[in-house]
ZABA-164871 format. One record per atom (N, C-alpha, C): x, y, z. Coordinates in steps of 0.001 Angstrom, whole numbers, padded with zeros to 6 digits, always signed. Layout:
XYZ...
This chain:
+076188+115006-102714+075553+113741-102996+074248+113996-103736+073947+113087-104790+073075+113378-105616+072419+112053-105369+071057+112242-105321+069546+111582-105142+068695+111806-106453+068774+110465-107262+067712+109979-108569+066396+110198-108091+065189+111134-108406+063827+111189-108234+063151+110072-108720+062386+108926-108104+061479+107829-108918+060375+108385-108985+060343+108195-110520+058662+108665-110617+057657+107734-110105+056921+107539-109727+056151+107034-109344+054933+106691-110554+054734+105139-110565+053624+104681-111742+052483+105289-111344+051815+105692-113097+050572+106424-113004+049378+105704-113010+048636+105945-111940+047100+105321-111306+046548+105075-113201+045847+103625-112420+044194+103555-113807+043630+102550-112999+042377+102485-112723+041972+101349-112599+041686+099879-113183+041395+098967-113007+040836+097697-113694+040113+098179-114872+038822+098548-114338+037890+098904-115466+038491+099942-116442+039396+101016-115845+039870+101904-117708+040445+100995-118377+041372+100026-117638+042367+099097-118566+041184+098075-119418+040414+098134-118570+039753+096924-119615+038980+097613-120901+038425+099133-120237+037566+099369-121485+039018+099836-122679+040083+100430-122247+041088+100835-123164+041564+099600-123778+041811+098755-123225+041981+096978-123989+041218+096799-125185+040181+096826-124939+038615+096525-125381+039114+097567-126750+039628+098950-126869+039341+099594-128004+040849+099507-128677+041699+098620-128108+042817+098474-128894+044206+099661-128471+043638+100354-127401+044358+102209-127105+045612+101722-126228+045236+100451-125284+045894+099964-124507+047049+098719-124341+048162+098593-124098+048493+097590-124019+049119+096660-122820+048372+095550-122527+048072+094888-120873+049523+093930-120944+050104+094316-120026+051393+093456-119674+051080+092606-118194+051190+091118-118031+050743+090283-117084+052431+089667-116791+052815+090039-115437+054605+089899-115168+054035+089246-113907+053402+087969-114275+053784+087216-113214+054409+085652-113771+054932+085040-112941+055530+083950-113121+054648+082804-114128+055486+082058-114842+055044+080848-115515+053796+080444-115134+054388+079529-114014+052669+078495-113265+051899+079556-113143+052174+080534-112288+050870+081431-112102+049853+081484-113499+050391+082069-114388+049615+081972-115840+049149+080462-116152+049653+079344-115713+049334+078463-116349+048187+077969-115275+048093+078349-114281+047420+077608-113184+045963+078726-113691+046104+080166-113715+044760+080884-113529+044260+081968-115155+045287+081456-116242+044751+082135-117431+045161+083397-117140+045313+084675-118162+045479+085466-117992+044902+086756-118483+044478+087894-118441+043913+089096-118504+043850+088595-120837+042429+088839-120991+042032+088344-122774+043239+089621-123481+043956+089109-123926+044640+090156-124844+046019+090632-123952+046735+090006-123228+047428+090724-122217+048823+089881-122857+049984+090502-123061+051387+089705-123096+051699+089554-121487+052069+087985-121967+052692+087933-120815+054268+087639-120571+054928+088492-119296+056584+089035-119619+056740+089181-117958+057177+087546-117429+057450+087585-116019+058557+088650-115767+058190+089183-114742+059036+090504-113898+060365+090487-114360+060831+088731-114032+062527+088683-113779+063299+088692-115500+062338+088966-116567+062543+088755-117687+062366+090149-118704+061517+090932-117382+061234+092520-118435+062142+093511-118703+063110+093569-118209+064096+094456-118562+064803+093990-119803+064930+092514-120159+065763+092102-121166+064513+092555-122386+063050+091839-122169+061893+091962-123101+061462+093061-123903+061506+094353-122867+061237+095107-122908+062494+096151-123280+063799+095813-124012+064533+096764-124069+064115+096332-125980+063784+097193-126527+064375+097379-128253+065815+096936-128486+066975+097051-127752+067752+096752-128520+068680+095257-127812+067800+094182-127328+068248+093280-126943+067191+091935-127689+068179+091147-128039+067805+090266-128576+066251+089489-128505+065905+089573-126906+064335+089161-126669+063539+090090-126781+063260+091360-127488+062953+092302-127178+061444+091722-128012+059812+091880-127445+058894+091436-127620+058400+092379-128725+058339+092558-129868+057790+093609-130662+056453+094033-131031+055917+093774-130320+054528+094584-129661+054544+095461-128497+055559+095495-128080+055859+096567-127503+056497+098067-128141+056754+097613-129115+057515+098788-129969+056600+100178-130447+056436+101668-129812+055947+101976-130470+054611+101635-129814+054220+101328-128976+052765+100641-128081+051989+101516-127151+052366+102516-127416+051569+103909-126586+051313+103022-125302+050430+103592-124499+050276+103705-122958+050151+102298-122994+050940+101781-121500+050712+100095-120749+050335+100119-119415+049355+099217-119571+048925+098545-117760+049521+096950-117649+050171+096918-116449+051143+096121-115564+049954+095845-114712+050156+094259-114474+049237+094103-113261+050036+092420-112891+049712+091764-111977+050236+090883-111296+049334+090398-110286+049421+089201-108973+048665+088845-108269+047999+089667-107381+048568+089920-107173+048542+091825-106289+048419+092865-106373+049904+093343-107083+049942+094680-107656+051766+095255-106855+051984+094332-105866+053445+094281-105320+054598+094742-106707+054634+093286-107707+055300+093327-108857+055253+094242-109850+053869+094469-109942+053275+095113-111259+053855+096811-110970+053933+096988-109412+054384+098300-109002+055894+097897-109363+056646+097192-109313+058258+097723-109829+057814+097593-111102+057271+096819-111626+057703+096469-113309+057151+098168-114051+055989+098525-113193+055826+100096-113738+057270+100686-113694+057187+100906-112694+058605+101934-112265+059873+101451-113262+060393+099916-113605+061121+100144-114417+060690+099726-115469+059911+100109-116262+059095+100600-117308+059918+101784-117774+059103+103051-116620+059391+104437-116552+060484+104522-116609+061258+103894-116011+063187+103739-115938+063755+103824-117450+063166+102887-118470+063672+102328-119508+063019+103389-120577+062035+104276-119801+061651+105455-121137+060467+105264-121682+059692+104400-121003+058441+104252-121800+057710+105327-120812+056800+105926-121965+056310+107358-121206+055251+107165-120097+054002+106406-120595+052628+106103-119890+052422+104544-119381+052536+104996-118124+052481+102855-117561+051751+103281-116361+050598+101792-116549+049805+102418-115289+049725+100901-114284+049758+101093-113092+049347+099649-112537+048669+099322-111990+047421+098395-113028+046212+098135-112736+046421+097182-111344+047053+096352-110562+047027+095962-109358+047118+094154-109869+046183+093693-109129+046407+092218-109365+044885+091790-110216+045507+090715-110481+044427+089668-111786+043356+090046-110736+042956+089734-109812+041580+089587-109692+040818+090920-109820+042229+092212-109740+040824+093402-110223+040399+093620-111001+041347+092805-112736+040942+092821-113712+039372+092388-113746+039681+091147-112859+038268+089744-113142+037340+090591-112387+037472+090733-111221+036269+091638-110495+035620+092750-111382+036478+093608-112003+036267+095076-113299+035492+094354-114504+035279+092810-114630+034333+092176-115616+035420+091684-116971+036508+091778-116767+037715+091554-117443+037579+090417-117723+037832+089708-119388+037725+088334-119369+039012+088057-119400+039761+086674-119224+040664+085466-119257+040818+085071-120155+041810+084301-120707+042338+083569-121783+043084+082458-121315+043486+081685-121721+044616+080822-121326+045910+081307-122027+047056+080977-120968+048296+081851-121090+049191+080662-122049
């Protein structure tokens, strides 16, 4: 019997994601649901690609595939928490994208001095 190793998503905090945002190095993925974005704005510069939708979004060769992702060097995943943002890393890593980190939930962005946008 053979056992798949999960890699496990690689640590960053709020504040690297924001200063790596800030210089363009980074790219911020926000996978939480509709209302959520519409009720609290979301991370300035962040796509947003609810959880139940990233595997289709996030594949290159499927029709929704978001093309800013293409080619997008390292991503931070974050969510209300950090519950979600931890699978959406992991199948990230699943799908081959090399560097995904999960910054946790919106408010560590906002706490890290992270500004908002409307989603």
């Amino acid at each position: 019997m053979f056992f798949l190793r999960q890699q496990r998503p690689q640590g960053m905090t709020a504040a690297e994601a924001i200063a790596q945002s800030d210089e363009g190095a980074i790219t911020v993925i926000d996978v939480r649901e509709h209302g959520e974005v519409a009720n609290s704005g979301k991370a300035m510069g962040a796509i947003h690609i609810p959880l139940m939708r990233l595997r289709d979004m996030a594949d290159p060769r499927h029709p929704d595939f978001i093309a800013e992702l293409k080619d997008c060097g390292p991503i931070a995943v974050y969510c209300a928490s950090g519950a979600r943002s931890h699978s959406a890393a992991m199948m990230l890593q699943q799908m081959g994208y090399d560097e995904v980190h999960n910054i946790g939930g919106l408010a560590h962005w906002v706490q890290a001095g992270g500004a908002l946008e409307q989603g």
